[in-house]
MARDREN-314399 format. One record per residue (C-alpha): x, y negated, z negated; residue in one letter; chain. Coordinates in nm, 4 decimals, padded with zeros to 6 digits. Last residue first. Layout:
! MARDREN-314399
vexse px = X; py = Y; pz = Z; residu = A; chaine = A .
...
END
This chain:
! MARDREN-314399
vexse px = 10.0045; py = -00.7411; pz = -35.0201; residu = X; chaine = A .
vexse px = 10.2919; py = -00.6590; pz = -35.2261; residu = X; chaine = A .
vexse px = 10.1673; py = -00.3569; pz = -35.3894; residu = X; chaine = A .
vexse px = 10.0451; py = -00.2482; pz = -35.0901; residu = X; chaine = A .
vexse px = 10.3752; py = -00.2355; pz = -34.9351; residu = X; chaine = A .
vexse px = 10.5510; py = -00.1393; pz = -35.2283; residu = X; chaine = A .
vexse px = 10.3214; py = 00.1991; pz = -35.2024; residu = X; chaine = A .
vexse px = 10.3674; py = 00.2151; pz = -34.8299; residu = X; chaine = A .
vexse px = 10.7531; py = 00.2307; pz = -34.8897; residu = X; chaine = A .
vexse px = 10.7038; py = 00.5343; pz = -35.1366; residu = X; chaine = A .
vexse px = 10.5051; py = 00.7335; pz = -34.9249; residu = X; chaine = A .
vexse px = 10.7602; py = 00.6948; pz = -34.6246; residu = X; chaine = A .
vexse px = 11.0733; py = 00.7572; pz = -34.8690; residu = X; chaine = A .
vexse px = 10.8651; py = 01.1247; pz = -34.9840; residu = X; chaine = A .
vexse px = 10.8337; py = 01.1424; pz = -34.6033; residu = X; chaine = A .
vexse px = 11.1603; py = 01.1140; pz = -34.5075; residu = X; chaine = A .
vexse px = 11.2742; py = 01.3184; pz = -34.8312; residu = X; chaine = A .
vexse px = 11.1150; py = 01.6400; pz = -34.7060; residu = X; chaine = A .
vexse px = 11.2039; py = 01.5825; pz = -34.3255; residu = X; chaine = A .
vexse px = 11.5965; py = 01.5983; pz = -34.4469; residu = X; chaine = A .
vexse px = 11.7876; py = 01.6062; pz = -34.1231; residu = X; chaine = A .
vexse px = 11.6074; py = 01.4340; pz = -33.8475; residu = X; chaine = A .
vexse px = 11.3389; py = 01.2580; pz = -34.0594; residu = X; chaine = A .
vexse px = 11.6256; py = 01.2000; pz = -34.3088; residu = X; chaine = A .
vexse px = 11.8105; py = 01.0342; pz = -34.0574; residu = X; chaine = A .
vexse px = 11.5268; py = 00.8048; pz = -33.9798; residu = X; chaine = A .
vexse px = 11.3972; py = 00.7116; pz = -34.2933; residu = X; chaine = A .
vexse px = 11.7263; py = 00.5891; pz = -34.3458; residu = X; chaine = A .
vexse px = 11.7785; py = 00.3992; pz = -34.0426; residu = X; chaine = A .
vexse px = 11.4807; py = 00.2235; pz = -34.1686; residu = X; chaine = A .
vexse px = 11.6048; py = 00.1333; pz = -34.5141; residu = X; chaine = A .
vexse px = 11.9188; py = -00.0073; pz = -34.4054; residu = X; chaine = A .
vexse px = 11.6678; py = -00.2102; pz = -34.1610; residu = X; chaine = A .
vexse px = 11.4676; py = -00.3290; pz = -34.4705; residu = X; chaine = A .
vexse px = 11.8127; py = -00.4106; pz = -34.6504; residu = X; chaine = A .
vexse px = 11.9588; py = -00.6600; pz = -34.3929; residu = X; chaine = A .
vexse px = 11.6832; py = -00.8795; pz = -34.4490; residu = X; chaine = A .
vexse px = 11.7363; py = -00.8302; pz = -34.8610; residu = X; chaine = A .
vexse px = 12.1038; py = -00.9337; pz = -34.7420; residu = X; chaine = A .
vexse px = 12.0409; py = -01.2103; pz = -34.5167; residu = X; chaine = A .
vexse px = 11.8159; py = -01.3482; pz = -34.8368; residu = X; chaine = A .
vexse px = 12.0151; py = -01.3476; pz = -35.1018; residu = X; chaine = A .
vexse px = 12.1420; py = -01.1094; pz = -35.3247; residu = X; chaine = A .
vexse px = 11.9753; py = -01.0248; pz = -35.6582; residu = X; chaine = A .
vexse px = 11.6835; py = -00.8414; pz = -35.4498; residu = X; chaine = A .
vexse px = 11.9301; py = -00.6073; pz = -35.3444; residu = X; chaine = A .
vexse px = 11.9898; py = -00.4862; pz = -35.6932; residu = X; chaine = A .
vexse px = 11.5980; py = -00.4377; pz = -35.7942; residu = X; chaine = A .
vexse px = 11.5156; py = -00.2616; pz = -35.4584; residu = X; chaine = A .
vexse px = 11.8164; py = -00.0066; pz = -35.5360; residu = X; chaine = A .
vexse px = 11.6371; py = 00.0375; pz = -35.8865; residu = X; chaine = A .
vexse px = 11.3320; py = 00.1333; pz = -35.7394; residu = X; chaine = A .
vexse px = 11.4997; py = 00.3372; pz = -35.4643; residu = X; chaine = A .
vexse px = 11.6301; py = 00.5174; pz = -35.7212; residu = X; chaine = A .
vexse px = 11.2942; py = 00.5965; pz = -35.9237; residu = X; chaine = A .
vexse px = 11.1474; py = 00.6804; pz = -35.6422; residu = X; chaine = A .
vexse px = 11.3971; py = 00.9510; pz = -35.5573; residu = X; chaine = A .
vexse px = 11.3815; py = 01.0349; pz = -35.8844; residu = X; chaine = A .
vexse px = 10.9934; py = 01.0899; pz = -35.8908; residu = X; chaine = A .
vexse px = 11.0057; py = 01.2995; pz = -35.6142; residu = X; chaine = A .
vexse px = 11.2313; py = 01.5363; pz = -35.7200; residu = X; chaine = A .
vexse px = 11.6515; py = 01.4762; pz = -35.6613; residu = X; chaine = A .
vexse px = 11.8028; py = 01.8638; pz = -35.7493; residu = X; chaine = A .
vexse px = 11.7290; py = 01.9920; pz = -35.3617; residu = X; chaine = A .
vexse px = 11.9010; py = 01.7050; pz = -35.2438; residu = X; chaine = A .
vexse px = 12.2408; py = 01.7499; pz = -35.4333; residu = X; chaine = A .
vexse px = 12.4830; py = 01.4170; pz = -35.4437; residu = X; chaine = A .
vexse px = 12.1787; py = 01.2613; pz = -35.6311; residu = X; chaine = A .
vexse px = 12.2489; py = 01.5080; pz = -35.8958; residu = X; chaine = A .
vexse px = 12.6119; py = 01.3677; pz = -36.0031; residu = X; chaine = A .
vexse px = 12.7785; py = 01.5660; pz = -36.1848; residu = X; chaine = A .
vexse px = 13.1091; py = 01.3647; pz = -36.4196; residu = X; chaine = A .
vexse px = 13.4699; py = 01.4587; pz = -36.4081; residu = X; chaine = A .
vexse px = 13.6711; py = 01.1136; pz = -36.5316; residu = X; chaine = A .
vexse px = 13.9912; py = 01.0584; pz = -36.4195; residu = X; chaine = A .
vexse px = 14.1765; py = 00.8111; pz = -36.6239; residu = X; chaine = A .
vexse px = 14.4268; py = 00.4991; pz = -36.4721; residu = X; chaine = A .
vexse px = 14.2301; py = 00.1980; pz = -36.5710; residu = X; chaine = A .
vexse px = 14.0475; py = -00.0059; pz = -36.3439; residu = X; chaine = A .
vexse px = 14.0041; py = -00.3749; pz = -36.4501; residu = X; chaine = A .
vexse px = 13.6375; py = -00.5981; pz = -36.3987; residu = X; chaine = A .
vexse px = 13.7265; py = -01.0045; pz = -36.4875; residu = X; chaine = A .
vexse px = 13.4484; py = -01.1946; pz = -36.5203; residu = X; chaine = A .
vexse px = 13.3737; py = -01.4579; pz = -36.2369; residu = X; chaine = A .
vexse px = 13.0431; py = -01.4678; pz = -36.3405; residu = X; chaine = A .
vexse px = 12.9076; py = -01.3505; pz = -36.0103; residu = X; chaine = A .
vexse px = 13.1031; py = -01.0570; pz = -36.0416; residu = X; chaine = A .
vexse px = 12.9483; py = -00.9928; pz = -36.3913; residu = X; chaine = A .
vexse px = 12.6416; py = -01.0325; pz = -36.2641; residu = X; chaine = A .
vexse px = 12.7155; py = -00.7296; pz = -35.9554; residu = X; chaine = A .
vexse px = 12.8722; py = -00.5482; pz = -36.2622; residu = X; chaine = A .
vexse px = 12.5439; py = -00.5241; pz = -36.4983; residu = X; chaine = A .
vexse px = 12.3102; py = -00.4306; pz = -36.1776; residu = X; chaine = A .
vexse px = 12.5569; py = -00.1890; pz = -36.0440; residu = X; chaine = A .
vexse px = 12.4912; py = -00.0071; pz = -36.4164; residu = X; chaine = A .
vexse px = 12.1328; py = -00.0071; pz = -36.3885; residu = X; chaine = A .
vexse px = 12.1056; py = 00.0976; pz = -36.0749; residu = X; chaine = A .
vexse px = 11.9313; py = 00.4153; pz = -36.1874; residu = X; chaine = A .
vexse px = 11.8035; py = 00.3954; pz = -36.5125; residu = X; chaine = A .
vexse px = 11.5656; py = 00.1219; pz = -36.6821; residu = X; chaine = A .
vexse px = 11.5199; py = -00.1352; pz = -36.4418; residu = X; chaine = A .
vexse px = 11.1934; py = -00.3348; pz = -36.3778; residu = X; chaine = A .
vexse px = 11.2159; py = -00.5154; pz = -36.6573; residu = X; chaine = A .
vexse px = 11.5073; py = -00.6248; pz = -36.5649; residu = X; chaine = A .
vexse px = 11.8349; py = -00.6331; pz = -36.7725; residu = X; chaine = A .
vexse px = 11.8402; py = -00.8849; pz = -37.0777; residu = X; chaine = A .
vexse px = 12.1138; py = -01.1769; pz = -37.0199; residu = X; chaine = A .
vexse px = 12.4376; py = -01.1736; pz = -36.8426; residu = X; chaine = A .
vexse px = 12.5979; py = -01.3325; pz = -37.1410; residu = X; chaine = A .
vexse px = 12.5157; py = -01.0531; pz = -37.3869; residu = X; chaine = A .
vexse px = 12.7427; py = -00.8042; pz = -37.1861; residu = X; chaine = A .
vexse px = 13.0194; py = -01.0130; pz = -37.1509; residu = X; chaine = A .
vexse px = 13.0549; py = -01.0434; pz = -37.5351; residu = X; chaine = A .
vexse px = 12.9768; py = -00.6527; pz = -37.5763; residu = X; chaine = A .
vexse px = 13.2689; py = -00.6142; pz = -37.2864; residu = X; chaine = A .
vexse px = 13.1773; py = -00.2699; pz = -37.1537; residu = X; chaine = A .
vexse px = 13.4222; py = -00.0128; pz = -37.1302; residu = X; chaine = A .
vexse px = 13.3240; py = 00.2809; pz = -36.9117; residu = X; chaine = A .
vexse px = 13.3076; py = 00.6650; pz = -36.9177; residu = X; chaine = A .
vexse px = 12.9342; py = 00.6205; pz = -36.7712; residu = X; chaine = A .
vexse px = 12.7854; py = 00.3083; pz = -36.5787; residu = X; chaine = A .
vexse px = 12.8565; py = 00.4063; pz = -36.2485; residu = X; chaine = A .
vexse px = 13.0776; py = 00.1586; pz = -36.0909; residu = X; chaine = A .
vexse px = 13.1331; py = -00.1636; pz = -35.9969; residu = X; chaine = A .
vexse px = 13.4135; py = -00.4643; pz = -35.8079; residu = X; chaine = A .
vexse px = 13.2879; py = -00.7306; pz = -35.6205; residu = X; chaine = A .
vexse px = 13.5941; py = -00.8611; pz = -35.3560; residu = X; chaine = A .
vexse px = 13.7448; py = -00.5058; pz = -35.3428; residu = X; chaine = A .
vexse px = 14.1011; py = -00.4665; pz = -35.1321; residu = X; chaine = A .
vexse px = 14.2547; py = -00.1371; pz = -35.1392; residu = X; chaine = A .
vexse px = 14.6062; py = -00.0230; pz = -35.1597; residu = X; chaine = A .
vexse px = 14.7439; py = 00.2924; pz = -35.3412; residu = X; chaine = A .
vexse px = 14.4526; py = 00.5081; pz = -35.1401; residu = X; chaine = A .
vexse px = 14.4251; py = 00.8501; pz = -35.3149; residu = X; chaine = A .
vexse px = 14.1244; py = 00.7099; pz = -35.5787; residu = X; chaine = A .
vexse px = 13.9359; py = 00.6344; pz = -35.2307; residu = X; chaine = A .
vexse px = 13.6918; py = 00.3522; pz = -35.3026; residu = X; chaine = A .
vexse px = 13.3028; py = 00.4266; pz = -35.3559; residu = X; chaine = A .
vexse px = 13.0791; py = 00.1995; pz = -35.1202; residu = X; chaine = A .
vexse px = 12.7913; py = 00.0823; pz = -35.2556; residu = X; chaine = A .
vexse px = 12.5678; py = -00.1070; pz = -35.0477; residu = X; chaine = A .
vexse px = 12.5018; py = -00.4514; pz = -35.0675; residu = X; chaine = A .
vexse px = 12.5227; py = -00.5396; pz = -34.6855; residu = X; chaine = A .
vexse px = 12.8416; py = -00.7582; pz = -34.7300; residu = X; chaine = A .
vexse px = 12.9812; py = -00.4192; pz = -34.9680; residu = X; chaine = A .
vexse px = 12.9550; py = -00.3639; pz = -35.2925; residu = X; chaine = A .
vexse px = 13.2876; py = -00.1670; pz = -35.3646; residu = X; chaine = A .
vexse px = 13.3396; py = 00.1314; pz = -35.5596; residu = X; chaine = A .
vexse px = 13.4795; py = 00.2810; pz = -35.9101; residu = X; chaine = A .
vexse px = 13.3702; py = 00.5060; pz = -35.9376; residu = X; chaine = A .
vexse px = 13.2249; py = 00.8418; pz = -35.7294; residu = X; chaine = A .
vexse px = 13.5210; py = 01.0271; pz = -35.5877; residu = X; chaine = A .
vexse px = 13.4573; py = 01.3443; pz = -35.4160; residu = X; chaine = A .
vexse px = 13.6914; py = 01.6027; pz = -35.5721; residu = X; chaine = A .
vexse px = 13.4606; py = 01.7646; pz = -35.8226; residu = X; chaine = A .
vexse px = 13.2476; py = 01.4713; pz = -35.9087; residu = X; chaine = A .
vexse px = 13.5298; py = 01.1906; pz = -35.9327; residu = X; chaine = A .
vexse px = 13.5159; py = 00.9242; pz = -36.1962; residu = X; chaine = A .
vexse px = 13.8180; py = 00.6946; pz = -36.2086; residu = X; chaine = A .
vexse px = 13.7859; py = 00.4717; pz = -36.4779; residu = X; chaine = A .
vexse px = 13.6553; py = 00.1525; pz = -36.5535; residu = X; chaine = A .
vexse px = 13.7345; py = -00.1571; pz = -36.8054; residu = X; chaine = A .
vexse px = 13.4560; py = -00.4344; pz = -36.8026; residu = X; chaine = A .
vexse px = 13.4395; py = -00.8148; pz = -36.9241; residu = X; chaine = A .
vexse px = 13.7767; py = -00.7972; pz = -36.8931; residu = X; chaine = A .
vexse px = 13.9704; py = -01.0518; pz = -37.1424; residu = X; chaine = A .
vexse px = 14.2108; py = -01.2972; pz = -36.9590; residu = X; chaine = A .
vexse px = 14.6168; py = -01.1739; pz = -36.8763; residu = X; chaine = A .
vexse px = 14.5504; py = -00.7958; pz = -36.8774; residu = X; chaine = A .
vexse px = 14.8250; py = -00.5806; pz = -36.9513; residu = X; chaine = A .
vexse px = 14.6825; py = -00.4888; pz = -37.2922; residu = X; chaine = A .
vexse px = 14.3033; py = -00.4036; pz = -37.1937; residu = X; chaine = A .
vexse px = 14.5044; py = -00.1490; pz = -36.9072; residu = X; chaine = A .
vexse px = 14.7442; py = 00.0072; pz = -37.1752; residu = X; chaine = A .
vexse px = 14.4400; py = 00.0465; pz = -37.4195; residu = X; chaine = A .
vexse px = 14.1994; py = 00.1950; pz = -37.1401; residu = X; chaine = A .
vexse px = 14.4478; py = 00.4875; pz = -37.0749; residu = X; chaine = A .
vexse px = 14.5251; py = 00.5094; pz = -37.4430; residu = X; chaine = A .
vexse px = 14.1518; py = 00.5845; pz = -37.5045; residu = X; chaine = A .
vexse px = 14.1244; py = 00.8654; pz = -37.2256; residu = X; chaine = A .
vexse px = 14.4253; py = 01.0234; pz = -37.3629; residu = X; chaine = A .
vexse px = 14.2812; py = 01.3623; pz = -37.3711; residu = X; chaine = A .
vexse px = 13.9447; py = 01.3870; pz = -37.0864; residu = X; chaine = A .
vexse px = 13.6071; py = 01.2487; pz = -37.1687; residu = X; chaine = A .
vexse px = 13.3806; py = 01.4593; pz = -37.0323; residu = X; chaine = A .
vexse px = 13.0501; py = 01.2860; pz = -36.8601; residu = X; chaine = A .
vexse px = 12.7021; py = 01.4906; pz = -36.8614; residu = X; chaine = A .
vexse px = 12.5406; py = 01.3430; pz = -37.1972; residu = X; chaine = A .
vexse px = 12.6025; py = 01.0451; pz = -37.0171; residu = X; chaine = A .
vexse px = 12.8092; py = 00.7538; pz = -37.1877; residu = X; chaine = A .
vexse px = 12.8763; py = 00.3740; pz = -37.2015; residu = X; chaine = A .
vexse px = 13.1360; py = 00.2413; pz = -37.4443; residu = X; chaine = A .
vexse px = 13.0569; py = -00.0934; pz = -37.5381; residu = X; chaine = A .
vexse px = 13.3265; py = -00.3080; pz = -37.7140; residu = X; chaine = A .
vexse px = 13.3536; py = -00.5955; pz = -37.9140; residu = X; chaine = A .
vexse px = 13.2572; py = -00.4872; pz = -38.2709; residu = X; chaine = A .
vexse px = 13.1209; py = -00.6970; pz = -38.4893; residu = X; chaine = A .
vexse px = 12.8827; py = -00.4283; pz = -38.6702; residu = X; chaine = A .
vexse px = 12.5287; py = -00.6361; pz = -38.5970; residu = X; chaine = A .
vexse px = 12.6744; py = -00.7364; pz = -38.2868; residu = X; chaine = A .
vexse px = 12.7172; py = -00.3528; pz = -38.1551; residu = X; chaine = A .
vexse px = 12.4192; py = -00.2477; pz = -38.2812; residu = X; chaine = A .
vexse px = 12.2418; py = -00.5168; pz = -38.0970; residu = X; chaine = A .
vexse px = 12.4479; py = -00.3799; pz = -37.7703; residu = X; chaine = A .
vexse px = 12.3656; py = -00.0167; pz = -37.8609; residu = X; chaine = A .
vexse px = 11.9682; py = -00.0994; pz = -37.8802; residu = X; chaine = A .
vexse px = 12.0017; py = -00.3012; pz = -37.4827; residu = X; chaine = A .
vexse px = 12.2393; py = 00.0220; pz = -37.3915; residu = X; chaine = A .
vexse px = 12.0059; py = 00.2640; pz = -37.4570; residu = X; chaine = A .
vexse px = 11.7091; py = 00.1096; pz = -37.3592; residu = X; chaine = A .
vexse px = 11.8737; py = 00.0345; pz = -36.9922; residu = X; chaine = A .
vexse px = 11.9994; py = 00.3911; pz = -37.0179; residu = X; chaine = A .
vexse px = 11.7037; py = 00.5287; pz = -37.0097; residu = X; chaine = A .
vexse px = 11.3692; py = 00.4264; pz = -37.2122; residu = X; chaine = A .
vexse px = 11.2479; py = 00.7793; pz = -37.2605; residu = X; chaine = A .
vexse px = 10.9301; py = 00.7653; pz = -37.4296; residu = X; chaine = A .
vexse px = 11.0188; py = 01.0160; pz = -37.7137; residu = X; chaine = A .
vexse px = 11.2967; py = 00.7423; pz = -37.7953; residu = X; chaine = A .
vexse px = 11.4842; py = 00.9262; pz = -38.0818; residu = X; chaine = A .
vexse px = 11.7692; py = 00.7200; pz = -38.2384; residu = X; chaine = A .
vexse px = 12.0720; py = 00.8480; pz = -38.3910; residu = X; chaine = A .
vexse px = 12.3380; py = 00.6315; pz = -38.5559; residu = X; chaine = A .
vexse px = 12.7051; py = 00.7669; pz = -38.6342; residu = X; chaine = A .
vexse px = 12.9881; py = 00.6027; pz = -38.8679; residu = X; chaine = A .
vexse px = 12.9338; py = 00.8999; pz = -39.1063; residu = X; chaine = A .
vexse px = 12.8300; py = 01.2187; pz = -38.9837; residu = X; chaine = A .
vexse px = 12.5848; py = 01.4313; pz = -39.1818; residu = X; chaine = A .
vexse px = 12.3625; py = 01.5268; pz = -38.9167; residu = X; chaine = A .
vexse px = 12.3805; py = 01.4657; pz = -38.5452; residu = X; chaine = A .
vexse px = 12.0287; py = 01.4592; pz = -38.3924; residu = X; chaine = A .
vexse px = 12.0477; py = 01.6188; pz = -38.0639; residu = X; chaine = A .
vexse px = 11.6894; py = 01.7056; pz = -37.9672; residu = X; chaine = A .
vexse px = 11.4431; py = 01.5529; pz = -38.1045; residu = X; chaine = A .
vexse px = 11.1184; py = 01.5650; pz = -37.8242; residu = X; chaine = A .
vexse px = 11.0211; py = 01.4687; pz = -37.5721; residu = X; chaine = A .
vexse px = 11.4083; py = 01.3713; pz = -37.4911; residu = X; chaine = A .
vexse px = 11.5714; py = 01.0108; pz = -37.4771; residu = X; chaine = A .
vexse px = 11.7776; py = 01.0750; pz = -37.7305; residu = X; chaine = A .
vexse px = 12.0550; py = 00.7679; pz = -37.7593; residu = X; chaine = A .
vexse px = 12.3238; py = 00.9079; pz = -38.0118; residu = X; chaine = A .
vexse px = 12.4935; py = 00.6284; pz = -38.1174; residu = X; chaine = A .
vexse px = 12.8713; py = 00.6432; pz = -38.2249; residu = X; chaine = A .
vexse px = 13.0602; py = 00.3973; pz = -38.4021; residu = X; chaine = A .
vexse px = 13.4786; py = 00.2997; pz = -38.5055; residu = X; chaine = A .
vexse px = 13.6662; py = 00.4134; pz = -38.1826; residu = X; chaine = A .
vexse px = 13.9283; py = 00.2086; pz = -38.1255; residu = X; chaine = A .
vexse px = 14.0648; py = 00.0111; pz = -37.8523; residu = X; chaine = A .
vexse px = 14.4118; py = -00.1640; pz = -37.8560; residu = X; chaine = A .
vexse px = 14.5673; py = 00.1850; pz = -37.9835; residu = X; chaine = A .
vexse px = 14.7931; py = 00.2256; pz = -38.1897; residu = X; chaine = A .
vexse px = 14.6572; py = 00.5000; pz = -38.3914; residu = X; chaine = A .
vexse px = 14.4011; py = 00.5491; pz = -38.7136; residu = X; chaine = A .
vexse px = 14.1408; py = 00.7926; pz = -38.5641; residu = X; chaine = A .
vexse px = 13.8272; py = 00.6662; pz = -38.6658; residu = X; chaine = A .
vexse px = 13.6152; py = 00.8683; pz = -38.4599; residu = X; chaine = A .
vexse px = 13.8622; py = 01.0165; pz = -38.2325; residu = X; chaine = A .
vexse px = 13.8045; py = 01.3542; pz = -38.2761; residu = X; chaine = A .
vexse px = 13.4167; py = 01.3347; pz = -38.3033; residu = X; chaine = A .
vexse px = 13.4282; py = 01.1585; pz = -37.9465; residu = X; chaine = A .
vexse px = 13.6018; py = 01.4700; pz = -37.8122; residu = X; chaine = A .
vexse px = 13.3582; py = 01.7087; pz = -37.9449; residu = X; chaine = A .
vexse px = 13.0388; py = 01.4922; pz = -37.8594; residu = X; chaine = A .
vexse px = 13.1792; py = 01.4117; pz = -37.4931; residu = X; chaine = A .
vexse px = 12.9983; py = 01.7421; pz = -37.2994; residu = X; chaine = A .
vexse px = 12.6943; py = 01.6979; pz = -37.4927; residu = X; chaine = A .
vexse px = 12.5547; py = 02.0752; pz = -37.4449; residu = X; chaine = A .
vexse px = 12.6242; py = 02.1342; pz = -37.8579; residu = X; chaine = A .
vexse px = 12.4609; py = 01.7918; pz = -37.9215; residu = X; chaine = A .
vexse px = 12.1294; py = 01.9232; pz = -37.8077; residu = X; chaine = A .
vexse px = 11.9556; py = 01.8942; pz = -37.4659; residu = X; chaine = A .
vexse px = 11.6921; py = 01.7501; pz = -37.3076; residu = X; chaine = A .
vexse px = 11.8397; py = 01.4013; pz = -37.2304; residu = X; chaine = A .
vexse px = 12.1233; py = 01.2408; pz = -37.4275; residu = X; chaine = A .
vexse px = 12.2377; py = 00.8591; pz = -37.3749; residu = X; chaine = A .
vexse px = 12.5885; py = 00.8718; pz = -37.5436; residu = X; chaine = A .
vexse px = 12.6413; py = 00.5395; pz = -37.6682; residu = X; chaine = A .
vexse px = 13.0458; py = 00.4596; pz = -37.8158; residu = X; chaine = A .
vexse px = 13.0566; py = 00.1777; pz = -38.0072; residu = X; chaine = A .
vexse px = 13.3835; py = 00.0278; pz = -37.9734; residu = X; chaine = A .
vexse px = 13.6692; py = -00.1808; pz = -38.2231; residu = X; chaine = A .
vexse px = 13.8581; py = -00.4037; pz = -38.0489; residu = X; chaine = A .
vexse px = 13.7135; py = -00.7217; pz = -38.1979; residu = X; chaine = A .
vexse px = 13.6909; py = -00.9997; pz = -38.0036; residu = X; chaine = A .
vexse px = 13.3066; py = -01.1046; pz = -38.0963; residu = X; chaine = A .
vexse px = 13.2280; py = -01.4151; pz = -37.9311; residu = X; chaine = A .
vexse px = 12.9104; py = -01.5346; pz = -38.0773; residu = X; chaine = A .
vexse px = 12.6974; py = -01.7303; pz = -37.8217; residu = X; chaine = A .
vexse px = 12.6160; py = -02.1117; pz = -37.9285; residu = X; chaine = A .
END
């Protein structure tokens, strides 16, 4: 029998990368609210500091309600949020919330979420905000019939969105929800990793809100130059991983995606064509 856990109260995870607390963009803003006494439906009563650096980097010290843990290997987010989800049982606490080290938090961020958690008939099993980089938005988006992401408009008052994600960060995760989806993949442990959590959740039938926030957060997959080799593998790893949860017409669908792809970066971004070309041939050989 699965624990339900309807507490209000949230662990926030910041997943931290080569930098110290002072370059954490949330860690002021998060310190205010730390056990803030308010009216609010969702409070925040934890934070973990996820440091995925060589090295420690942003240990906080002296801070009660706050966990640091050092993972010189760097397990990603999918580490991250796996440790903060025990964490999260162990203090009975019902919600996740998932951070970069990159996302700010702007004021009345947690009332936002409140007023959307309250006006909801059946508990979410995931609360998301707008996230724009600059003025392109980002999150939330649609999976499309190919299973491609497709971000929606934040200007557009109407839009219609049979599987609802998003990026993982400045979200409300459902710790309940969470546990029911089972362990993420192996195979994942940082990009994708978030679509991978809402595409199950859609296929639960659990109940993804928006809440009215706008979230600035950099993206450096919007910037070529900024995406090395490794990330670029590293995506289309985790892309691979989400398709493959579809079924077949989909994955079908997916190797001509893929081709088109090579294509237009041949024509526009030779540099990335043949990084994707390398990359392909590996799973190829793998496979065979």
């Amino acid at each position: 029998m699965t624990l339900q856990y309807h507490s209000d109260g949230v662990v926030a995870v910041v997943v931290v990368y080569e930098r110290n607390l002072e370059r954490v963009r949330c860690w002021a803003e998060l310190l205010s609210l730390l056990n803030l006494s308010d009216s609010n439906e969702l409070r925040l009563k934890h934070i973990l500091v996820y440091d995925n650096s060589a090295t420690p980097q942003a240990e906080p010290f002296l801070i009660s309600n706050c966990s640091y843990i050092h993972n010189p290997k760097n397990g990603g987010t999918s580490a991250a949020y796996t440790y903060a989800l025990k964490l999260a049982q162990d203090l009975k606490l019902g919600w996740l919330l998932l951070l970069d080290h990159d996302t700010e938090i702007p004021k009345k961020f947690f009332d936002s979420a409140s007023i959307a958690l309250a006006a909801s008939i059946v508990r979410p099993a995931a609360l998301l905000p707008w996230v724009v980089d600059g003025e392109r938005s980002v999150s939330p988006a649609c999976i499309t019939w190919m299973g491609s992401i497709k971000p929606i408009i934040r200007k557009n008052k109407v839009f219609q969105c049979r599987n609802l994600t998003g990026i993982a960060s400045a979200s409300f995760v459902d710790s309940t929800s969470l546990k029911m989806i089972g362990p993420l993949p192996a195979s994942l442990w940082l990009d994708y990793v978030d679509h991978w959590i809402f595409l199950n959740f859609n296929k639960l039938d659990k109940k993804i809100v928006i809440f009215n926030a706008v979230v600035q957060h950099e993206l450096s997959v919007f910037q070529r130059s900024a995406v090395s080799r490794e990330r670029l593998f590293s995506i289309l790893d985790g892309e691979l991983v989400f398709v493959n949860s579809f079924s077949w017409h989909i994955r079908f669908i997916y190797s001509f995606r893929l081709g088109f792809r090579l294509v237009r970066n041949m024509l526009f971004h030779p540099g990335s064509a043949l990084d994707m070309f390398a990359w392909m041939i590996a799973k190829l050989s793998r496979s065979s």
